[in-house]
C-alpha positions as CSV (number, residue, x, y, z in Angstrom):
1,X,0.0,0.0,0.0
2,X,1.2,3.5,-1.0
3,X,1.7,6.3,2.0
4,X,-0.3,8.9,1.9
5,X,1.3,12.2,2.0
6,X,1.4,14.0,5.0
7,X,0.1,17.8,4.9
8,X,1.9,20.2,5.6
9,X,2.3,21.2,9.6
10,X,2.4,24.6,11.2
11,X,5.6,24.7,12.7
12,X,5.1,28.2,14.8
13,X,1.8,30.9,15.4
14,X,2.8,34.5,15.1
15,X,0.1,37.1,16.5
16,X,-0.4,40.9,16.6
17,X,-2.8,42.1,19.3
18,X,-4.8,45.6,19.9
19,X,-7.7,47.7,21.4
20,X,-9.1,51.4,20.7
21,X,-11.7,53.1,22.4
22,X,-12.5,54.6,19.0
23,X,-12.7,58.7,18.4
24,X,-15.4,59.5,20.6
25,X,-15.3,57.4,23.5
26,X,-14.0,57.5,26.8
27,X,-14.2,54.4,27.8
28,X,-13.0,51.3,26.3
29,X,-15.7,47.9,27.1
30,X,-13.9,45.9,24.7
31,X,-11.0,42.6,26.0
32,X,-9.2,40.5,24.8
33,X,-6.8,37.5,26.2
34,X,-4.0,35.6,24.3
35,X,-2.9,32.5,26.3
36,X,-0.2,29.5,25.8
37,X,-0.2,26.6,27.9
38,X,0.3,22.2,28.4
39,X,0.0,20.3,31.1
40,X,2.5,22.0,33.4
41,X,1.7,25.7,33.0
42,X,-0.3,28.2,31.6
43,X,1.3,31.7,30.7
44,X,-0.2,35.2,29.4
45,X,0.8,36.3,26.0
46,X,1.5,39.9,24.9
47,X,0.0,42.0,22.0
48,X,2.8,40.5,19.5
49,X,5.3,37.6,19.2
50,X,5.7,34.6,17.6
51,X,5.8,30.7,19.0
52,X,6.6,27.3,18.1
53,X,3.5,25.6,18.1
54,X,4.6,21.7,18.5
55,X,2.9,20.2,21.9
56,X,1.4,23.7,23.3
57,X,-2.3,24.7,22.9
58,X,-3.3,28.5,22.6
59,X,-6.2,30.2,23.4
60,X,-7.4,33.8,21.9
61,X,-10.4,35.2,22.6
62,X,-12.0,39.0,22.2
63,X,-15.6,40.0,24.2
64,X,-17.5,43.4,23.8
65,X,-19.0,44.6,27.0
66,X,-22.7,44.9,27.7
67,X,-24.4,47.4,29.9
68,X,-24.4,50.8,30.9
69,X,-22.1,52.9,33.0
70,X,-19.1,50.3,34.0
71,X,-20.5,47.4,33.7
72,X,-20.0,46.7,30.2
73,X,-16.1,46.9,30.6
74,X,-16.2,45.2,33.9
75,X,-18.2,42.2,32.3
76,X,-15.7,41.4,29.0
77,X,-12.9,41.7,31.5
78,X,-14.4,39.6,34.1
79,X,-15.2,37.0,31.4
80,X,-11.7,36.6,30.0
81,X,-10.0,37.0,33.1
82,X,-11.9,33.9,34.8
83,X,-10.3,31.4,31.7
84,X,-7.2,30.7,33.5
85,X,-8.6,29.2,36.3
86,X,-11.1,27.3,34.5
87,X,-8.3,26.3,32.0
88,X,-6.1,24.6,35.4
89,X,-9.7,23.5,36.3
90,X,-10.9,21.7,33.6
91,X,-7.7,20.5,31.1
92,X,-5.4,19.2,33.1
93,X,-7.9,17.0,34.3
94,X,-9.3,16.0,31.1
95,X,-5.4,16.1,29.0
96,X,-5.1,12.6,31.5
97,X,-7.6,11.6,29.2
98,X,-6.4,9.7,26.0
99,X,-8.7,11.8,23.8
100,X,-9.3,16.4,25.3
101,X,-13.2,16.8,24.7
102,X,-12.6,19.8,22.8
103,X,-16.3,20.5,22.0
104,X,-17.1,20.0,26.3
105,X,-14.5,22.2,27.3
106,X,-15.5,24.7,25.2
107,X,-19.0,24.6,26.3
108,X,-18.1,24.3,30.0
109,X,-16.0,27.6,29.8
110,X,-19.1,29.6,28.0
111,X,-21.2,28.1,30.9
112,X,-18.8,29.0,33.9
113,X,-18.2,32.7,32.0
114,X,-21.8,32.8,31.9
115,X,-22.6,32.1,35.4
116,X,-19.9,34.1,36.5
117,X,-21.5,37.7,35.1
118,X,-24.6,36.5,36.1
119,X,-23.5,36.0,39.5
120,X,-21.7,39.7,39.4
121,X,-25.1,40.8,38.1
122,X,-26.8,40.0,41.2
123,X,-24.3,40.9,43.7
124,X,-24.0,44.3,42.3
125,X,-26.1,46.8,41.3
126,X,-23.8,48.7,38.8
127,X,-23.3,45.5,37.6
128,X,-27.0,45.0,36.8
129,X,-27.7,43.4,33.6
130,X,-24.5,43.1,32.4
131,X,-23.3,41.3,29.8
132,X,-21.0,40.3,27.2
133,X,-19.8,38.9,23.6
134,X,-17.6,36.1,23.5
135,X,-15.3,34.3,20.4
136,X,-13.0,32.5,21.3
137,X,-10.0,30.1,19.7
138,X,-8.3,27.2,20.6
139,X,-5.1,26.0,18.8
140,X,-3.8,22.2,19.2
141,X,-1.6,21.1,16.1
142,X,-3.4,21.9,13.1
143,X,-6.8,22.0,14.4
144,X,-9.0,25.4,15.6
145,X,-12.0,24.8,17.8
146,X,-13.9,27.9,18.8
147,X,-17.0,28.6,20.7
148,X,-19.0,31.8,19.9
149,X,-21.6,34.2,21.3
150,X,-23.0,37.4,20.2
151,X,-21.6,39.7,17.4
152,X,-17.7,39.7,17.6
153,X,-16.3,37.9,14.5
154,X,-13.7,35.4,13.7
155,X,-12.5,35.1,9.9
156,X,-10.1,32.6,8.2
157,X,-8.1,34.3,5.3
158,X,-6.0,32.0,3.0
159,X,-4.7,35.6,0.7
160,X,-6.7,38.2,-0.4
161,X,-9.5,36.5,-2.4
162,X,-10.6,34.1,0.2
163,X,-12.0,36.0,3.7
164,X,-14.8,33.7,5.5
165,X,-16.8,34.8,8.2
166,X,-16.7,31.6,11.0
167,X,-18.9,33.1,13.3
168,X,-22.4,33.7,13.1
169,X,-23.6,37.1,13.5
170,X,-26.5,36.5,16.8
171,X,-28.4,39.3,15.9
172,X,-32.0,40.4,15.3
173,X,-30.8,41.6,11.7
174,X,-28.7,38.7,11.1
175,X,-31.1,36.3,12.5
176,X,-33.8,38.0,9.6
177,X,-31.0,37.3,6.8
178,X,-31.2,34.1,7.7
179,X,-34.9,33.8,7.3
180,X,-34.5,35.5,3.8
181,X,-36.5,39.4,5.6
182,X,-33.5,41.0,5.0
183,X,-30.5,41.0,2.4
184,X,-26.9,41.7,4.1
185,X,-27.1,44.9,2.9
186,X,-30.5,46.1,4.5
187,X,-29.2,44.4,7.8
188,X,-26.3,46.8,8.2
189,X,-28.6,49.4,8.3
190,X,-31.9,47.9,9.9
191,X,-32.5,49.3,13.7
192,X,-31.7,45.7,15.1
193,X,-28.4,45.2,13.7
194,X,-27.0,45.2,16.8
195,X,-29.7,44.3,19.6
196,X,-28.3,40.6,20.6
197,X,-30.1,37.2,20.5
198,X,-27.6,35.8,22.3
199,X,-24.7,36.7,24.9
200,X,-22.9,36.0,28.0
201,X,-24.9,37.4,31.2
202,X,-28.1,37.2,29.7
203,X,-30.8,35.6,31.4
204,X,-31.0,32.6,33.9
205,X,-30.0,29.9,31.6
206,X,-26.8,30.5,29.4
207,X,-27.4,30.8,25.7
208,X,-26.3,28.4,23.2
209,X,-23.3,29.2,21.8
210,X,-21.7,27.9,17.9
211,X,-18.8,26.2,18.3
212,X,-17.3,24.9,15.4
213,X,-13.7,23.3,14.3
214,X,-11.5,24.3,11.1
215,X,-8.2,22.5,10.2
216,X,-5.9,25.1,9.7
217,X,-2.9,25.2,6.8
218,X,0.9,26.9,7.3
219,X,-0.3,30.3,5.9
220,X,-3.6,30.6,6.8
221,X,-4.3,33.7,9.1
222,X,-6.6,34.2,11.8
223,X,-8.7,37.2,12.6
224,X,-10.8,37.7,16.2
225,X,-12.2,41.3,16.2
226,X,-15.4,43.3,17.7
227,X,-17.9,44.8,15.7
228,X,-16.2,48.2,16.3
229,X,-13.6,47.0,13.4
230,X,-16.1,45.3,10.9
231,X,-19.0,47.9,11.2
232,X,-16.6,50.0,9.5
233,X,-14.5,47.7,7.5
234,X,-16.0,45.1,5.0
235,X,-14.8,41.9,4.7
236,X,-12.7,42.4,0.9
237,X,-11.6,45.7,3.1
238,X,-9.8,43.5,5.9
239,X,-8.5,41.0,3.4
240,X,-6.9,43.9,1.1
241,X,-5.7,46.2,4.6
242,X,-4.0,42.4,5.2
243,X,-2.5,41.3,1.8
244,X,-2.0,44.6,-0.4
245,X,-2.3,47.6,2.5
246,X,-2.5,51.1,0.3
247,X,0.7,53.3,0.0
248,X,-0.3,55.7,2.9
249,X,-0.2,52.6,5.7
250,X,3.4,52.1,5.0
251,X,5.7,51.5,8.0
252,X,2.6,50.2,9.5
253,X,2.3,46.4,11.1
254,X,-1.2,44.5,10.3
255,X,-2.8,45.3,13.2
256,X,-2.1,48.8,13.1
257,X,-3.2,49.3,9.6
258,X,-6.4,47.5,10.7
259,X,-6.8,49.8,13.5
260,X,-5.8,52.9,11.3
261,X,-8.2,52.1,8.6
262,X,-11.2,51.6,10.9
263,X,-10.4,54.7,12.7
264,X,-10.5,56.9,9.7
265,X,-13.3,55.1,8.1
266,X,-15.8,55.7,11.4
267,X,-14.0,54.8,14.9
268,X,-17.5,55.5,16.6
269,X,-16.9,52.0,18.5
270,X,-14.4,51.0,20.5
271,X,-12.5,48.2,18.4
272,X,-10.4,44.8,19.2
273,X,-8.8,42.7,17.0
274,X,-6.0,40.0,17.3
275,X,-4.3,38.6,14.1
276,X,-3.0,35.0,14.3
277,X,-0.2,33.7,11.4
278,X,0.1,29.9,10.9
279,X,3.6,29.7,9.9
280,X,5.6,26.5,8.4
281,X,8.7,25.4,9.1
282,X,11.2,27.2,7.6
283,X,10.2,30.7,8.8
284,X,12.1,29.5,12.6
């Protein structure tokens, strides 16, 4: 019997990471977390550098705070920050395990985020209906799992032709695309495009959230952002700000020609992006 050919494996992840409060606001509800870790340790990553990926599993996530006054801020922080502990919680018990239940884990975080604002939520009262977006990606190997609520985005780029969407918009306008009311276009500027069917911190029972799985390719690039970045930037507007960036964003990294470009097209919201690189072998 022949061999089959082995694909080609991603030998290290590169990221760029970055927040704005956008031009108008004071205050800045969006978060984001990058994280590394195996069965010994877990460690915080910063806003850029570069790993090799062989045995280690990253997370990145972005969430967009819900709720008036502080809260909304004090919910997408409070979200993220509780993943460490649930991380030493629940996968080093189940990485004993021949096979990580991926899928549960996933779920199991969304749940214990959920509970957690809700908890906050009843304990305080600026903390009163808080809530927050959540995407979130997990990197073992060539495989991305990610779990999903709200309108955040995550996109997989493979060059400048080829953007796709992952996550599913969970809003009232969205939710009426999907039922063929509204074309994409009408959504963007129907009254609901941003009213949320679901989130964390909202109501009793947590929501369901999409999770989903993508094998990933050395050259394939990752992008986790808020809907302060793609309310102003279309999709073929991201991919060419990536690949071919315009003269006048020279000397500028990815991230910062991201941020730049939403910025000058609106910066009304605050905006959060991170910007993973699959890289092969030969770029260590």
């Amino acid at each position: 019997m022949q061999a089959r050919e082995s694909s080609p494996s991603i030998a290290a992840l590169k990221w760029l990471a970055d927040t704005h409060p956008g031009r108008y606001r004071t205050r800045n509800e969006d978060a984001f977390v990058l994280m590394c870790f195996d069965t010994r340790e877990l460690c915080y990553l910063g806003k850029q550098g570069h790993m090799a990926s062989e045995g280690k599993h990253f997370l990145f996530a972005v969430s967009d705070g819900i709720g008036g006054g502080k809260g909304g801020g004090y919910a997408s922080q409070s979200a993220l920050r509780s993943l460490s502990s649930l991380i030493s919680q629940t996968f080093h018990r189940a990485a004993s395990s021949h096979e990580i239940p991926y899928e549960v884990l996933l779920r199991r975080f969304v749940e214990h985020m959920h509970q957690r604002l809700l908890g906050l939520s009843r304990s305080y009262e600026e903390c009163h209906r808080m809530g927050a977006t959540l995407t979130l990606g997990w990197i073992h190997h060539e495989q991305l799992r990610f779990a999903h609520l709200g309108d955040s985005r995550l996109f997989h780029l493979r060059g400048p032709e080829q953007c796709r969407q992952l996550s599913e918009d969970h809003t009232v306008a969205a939710q009426k695309v999907r039922q063929g009311i509204l074309t994409p276009q009408q959504a963007k500027r129907d009254a609901a495009s941003h009213v949320l069917t679901r989130s964390l911190g909202a109501g009793a029972r947590p929501d369901e959230p999409q999770v989903g799985s993508l094998t990933l390719s050395p050259g394939d690039r990752l992008l986790f952002c808020t809907d302060g970045l793609t309310d102003t930037l279309s999709d073929y507007r991201i991919a060419k700000t990536l690949y071919d960036p315009p003269p006048y964003l020279e000397g500028l990294d990815p991230m910062q020609s991201l941020i730049r470009e939403a910025l000058d097209g609106s910066g009304r919201d605050n905006l959060t992006a991170i910007l993973v690189d699959c890289l092969p072998g030969e770029s260590l």
